[in-house]
C-alpha positions in Angstrom: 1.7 -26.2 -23.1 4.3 -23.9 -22.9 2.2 -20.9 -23.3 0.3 -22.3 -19.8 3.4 -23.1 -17.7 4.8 -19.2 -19.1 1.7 -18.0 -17.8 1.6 -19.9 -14.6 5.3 -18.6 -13.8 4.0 -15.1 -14.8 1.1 -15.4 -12.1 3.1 -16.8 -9.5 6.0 -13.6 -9.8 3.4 -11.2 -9.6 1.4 -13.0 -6.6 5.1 -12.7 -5.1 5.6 -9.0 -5.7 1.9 -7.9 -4.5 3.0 -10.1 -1.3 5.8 -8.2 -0.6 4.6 -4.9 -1.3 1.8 -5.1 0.9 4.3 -6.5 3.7 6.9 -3.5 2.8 3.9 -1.1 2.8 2.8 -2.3 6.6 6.6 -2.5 7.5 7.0 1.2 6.4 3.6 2.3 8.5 5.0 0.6 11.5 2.3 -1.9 11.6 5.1 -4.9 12.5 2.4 -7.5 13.4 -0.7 -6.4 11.7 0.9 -7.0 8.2 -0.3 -10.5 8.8 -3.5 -9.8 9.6 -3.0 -9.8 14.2 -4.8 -7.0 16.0 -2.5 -4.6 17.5 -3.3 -2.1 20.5 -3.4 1.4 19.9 -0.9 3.3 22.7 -2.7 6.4 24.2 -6.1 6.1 23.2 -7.2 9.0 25.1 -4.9 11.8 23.4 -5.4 10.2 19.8 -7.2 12.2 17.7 -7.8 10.0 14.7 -9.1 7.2 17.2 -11.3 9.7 19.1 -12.3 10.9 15.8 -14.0 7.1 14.9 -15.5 6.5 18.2 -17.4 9.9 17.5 -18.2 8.3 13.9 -19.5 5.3 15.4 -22.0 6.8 17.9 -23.3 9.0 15.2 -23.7 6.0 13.1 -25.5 4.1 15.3 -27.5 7.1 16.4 -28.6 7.7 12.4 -29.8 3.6 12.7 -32.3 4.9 15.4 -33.9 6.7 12.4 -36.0 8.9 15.3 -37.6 10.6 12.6 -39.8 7.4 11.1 -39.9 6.1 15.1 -39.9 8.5 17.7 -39.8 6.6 20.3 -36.5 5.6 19.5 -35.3 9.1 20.6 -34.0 7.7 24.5 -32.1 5.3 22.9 -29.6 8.2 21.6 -26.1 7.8 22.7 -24.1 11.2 23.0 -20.2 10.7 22.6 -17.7 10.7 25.8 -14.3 9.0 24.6 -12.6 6.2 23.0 -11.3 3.7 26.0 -9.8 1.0 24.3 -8.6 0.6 20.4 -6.6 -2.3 18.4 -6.2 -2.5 14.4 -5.6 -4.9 12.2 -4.7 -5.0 8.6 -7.5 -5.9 5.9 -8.5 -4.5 2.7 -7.5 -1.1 4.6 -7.7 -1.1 8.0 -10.2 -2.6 10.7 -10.7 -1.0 14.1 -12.4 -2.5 17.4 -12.8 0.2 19.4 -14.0 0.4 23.0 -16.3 3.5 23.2 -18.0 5.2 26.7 -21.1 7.3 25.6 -23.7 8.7 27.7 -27.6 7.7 27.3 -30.5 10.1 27.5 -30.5 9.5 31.3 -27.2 10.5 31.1 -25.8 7.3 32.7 -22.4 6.4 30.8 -22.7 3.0 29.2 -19.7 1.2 27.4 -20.1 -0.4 23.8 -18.2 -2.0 21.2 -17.7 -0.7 18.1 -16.0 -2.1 15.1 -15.4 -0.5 11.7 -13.5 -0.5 8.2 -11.2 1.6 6.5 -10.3 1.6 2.7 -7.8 4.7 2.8 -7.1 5.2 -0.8 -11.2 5.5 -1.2 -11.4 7.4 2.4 -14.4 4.4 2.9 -15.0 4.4 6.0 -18.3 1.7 7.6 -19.4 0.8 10.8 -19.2 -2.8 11.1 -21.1 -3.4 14.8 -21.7 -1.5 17.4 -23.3 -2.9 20.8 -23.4 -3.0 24.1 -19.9 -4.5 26.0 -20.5 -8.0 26.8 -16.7 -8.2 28.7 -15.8 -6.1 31.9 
């Protein structure tokens, strides 16, 4: 009996510790809200490079899931890349963003879509999640 309570106490400290070293972690990146799991806005989406970067990831992504090759006729669905509008993050096993993303159809028309993916950072694992048409205005 006393082994099971030691080891209960053992599993409780170390629950505590990974707690707080994930919160310390997301304090040191500046996360402040997104430790707990909220969605927080990206500030100057347009001149963010890494943010840019994953909206460009996202449209090739989806443009791969056309597989034109095996269907042809898929080719005027392509989406070419214009910019990231919108971005928020939130704090998961790595990081999740929902990004707002204007790309250009084969028509040329710009079309706005939402996009959202996962990042394991130690693993640089990055997947697209969804990516569709904007419902909202």
């Amino acid at each position: 009996m006393a082994k099971l309570a030691g080891l209960l106490n053992l599993l409780l400290v170390v629950s505590v510790v990974v707690g707080l070293a994930g919160y310390a972690a997301a304090q040191a990146e500046g996360l402040g809200p997104a430790a707990s799991g909220g969605r927080i806005e990206e500030n100057d989406v347009k001149n963010n490079i890494e943010v840019q970067q994953l909206g460009r990831y996202c449209v090739i992504e989806y443009n791969k899931s056309l597989q034109v090759r095996k269907h042809p006729e898929n080719g005027p669905k392509r989406l070419s890349f214009s910019e990231v509008i919108k971005a928020e993050k939130q704090v998961v096993a790595g990081l999740k963003y929902y990004l707002t993303i204007k790309a250009a159809g084969s028509d040329g028309q710009i079309k706005t879509f939402d996009a959202e993916l996962v990042i394991n950072p130690p693993e640089s694992f990055k997947k697209m999640l969804a990516f569709a048409p904007t419902t909202q205005n």
